[in-house]
C-alpha positions as a LaTeX table, in Angstrom:
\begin{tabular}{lrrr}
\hline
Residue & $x$ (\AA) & $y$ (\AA) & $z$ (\AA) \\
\hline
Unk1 & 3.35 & $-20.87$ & 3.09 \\
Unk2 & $-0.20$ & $-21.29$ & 4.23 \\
Unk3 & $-1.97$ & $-20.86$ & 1.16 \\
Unk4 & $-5.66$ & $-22.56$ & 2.49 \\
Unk5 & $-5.40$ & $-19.52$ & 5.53 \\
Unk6 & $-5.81$ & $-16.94$ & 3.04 \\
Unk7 & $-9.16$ & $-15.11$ & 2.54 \\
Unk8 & $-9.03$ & $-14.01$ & $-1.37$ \\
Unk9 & $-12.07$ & $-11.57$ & $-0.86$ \\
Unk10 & $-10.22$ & $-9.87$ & 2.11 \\
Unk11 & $-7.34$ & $-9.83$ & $-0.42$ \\
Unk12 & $-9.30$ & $-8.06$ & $-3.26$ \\
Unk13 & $-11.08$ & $-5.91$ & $-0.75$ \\
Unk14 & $-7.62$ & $-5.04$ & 0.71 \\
Unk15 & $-5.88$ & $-4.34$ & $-2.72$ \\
Unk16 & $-8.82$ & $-2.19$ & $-3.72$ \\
Unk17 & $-8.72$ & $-0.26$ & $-0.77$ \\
Unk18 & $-4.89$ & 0.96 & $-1.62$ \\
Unk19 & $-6.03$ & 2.10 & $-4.70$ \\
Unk20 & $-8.92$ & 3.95 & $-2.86$ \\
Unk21 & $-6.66$ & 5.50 & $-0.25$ \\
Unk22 & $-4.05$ & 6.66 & $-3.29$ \\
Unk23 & $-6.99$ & 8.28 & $-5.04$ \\
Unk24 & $-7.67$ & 10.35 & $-1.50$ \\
Unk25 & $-4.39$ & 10.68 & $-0.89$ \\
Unk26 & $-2.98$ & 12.33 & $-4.31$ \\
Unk27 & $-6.17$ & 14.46 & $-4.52$ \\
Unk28 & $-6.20$ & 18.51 & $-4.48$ \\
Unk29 & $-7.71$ & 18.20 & $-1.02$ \\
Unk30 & $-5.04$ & 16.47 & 0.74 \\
Unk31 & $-1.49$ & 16.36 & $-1.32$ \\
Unk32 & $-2.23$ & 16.37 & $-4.40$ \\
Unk33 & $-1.50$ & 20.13 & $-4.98$ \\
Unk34 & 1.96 & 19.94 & $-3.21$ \\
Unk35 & 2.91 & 16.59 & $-4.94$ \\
Unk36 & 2.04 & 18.16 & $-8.17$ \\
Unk37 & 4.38 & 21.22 & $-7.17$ \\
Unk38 & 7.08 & 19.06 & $-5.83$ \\
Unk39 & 7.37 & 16.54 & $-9.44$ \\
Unk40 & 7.33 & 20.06 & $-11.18$ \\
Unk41 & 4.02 & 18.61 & $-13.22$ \\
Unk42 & 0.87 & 21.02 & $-14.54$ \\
Unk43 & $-2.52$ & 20.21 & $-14.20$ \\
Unk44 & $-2.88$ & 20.08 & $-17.95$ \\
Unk45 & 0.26 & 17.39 & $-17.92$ \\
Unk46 & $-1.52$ & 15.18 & $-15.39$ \\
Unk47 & $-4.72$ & 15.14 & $-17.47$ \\
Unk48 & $-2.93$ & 14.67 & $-21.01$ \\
Unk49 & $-0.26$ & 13.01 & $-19.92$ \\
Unk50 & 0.39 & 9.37 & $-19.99$ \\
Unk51 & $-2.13$ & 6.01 & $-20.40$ \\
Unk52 & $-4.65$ & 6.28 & $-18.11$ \\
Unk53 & $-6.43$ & 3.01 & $-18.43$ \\
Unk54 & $-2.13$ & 1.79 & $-18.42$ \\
Unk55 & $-1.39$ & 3.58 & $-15.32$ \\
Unk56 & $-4.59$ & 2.75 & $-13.48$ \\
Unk57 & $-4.74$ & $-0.43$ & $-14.41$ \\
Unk58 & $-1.00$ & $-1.47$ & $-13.83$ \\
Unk59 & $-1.63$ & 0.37 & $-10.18$ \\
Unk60 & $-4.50$ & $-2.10$ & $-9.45$ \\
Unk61 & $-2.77$ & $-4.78$ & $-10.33$ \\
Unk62 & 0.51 & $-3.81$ & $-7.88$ \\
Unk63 & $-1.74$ & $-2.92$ & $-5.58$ \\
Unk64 & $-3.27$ & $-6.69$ & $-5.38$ \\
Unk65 & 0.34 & $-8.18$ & $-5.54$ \\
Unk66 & 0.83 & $-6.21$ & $-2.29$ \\
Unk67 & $-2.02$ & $-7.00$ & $-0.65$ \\
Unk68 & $-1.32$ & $-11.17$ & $-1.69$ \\
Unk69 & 2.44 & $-10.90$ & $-0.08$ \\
Unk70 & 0.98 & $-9.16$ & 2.95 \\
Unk71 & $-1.99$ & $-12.33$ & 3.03 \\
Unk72 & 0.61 & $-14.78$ & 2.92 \\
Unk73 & 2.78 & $-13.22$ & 5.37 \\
Unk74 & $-0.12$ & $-13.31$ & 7.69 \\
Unk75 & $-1.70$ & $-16.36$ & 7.10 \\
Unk76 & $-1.44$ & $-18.95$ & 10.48 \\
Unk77 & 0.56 & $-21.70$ & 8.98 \\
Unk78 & $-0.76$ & $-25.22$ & 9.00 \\
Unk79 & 2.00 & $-26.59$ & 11.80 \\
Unk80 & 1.10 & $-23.54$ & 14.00 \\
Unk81 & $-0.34$ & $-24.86$ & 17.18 \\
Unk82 & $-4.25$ & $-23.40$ & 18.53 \\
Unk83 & $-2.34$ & $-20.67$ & 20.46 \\
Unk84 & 0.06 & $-19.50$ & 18.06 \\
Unk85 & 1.09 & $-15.76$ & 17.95 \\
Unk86 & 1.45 & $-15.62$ & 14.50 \\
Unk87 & $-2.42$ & $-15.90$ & 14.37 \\
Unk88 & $-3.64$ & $-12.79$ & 12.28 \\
Unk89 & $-6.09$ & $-10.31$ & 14.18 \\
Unk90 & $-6.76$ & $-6.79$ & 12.86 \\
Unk91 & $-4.01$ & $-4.99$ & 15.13 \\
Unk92 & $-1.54$ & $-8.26$ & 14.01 \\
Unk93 & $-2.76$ & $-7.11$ & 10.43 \\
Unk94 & $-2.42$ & $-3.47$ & 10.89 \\
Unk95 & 1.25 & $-3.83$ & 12.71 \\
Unk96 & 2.32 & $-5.93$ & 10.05 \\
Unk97 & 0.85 & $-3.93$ & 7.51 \\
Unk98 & 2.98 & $-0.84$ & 9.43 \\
Unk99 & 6.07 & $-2.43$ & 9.11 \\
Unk100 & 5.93 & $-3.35$ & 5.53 \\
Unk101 & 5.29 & 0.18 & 4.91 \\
Unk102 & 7.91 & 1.32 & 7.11 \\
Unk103 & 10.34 & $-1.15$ & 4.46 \\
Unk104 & 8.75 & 0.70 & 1.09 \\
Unk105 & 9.19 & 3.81 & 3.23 \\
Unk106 & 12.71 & 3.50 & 3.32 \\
Unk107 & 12.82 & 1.88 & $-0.05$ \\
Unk108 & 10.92 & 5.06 & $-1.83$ \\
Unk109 & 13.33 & 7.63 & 0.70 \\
Unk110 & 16.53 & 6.08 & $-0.76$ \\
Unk111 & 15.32 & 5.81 & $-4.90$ \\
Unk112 & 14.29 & 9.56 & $-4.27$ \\
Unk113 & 17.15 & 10.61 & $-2.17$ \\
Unk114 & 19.20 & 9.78 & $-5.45$ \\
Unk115 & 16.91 & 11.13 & $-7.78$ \\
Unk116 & 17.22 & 14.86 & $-5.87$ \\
Unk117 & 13.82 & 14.71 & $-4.89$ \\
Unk118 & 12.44 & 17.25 & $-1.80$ \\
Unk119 & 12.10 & 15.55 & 2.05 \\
Unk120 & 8.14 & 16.54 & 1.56 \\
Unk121 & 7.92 & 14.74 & $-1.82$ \\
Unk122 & 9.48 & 11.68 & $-0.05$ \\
Unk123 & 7.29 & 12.26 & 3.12 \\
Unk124 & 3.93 & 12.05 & 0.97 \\
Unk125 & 5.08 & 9.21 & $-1.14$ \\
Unk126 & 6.21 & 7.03 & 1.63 \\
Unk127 & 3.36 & 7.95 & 3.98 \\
Unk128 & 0.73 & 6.96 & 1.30 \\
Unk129 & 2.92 & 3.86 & 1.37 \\
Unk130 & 2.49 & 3.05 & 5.22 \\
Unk131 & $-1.06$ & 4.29 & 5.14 \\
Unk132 & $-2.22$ & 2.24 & 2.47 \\
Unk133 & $-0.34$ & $-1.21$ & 3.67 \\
Unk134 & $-1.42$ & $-0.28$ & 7.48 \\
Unk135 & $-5.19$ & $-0.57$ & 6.03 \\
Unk136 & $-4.78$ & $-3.51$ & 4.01 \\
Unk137 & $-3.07$ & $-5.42$ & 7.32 \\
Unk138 & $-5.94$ & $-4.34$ & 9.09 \\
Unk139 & $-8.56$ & $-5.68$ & 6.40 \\
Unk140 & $-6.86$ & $-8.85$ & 5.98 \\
Unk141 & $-6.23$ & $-9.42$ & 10.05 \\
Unk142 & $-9.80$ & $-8.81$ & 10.60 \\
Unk143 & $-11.30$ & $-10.62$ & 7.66 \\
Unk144 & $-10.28$ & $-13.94$ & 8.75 \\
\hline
\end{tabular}
């Protein structure tokens, strides 16, 4: 594991920007409304309900383990010669970041599948999942 080709800035700027894209994502503008609908929760339960500074804060912090794996994943390592595919670019960053969505895609389908959740709960939960790491790839590919 490459440790010295990571960029820790691209990593916090990358971690950051899942939380960003989750706060977009899960608003009343976009799917908010329907993911509300689809958990069976009131408006009144999401604003009383639950820590806030717990659940934002513990979302930051999985959101910056994510965006660490998907750094080390992508950084060159040290034995890799000057032409070595497995040199990070942005579309490198943003593929890689698509396929380790794709994998907490499927992960999310199948925990929900056996929870009886609906295919459109699943669909915006996942999707926010591939969205979110396809952007961080794409930070962390280009910030090199």
């Amino acid at each position: 594991m490459a440790m010295n080709g990571i960029n820790w800035w691209a990593v916090l700027v990358a971690g950051i920007s899942a939380f960003v894209v989750g706060g977009v994502w899960y608003s009343p503008g976009l799917f908010g409304k329907a993911w509300m609908k689809d958990n069976h929760f009131t408006e009144e339960q999401i604003r009383k309900g639950g820590h806030k500074g717990k659940i934002f804060g513990f979302t930051i912090i999985f959101s910056l383990l994510m965006s660490v794996n998907l750094a080390m994943f992508l950084a060159t390592p040290a034995n890799c010669p000057a032409n070595c595919a497995a040199k990070a670019d942005i579309a490198w960053g943003a593929t890689a970041g698509f396929l380790a969505g794709l994998w907490t895609f499927c992960a999310i389908a199948i925990h929900s599948l056996f929870e009886l959740k609906p295919w459109r709960l699943i669909f915006i939960n996942g999707f926010y999942s591939v969205v979110a790491l396809i952007l961080m790839g794409a930070i962390i590919g280009a910030w090199r």
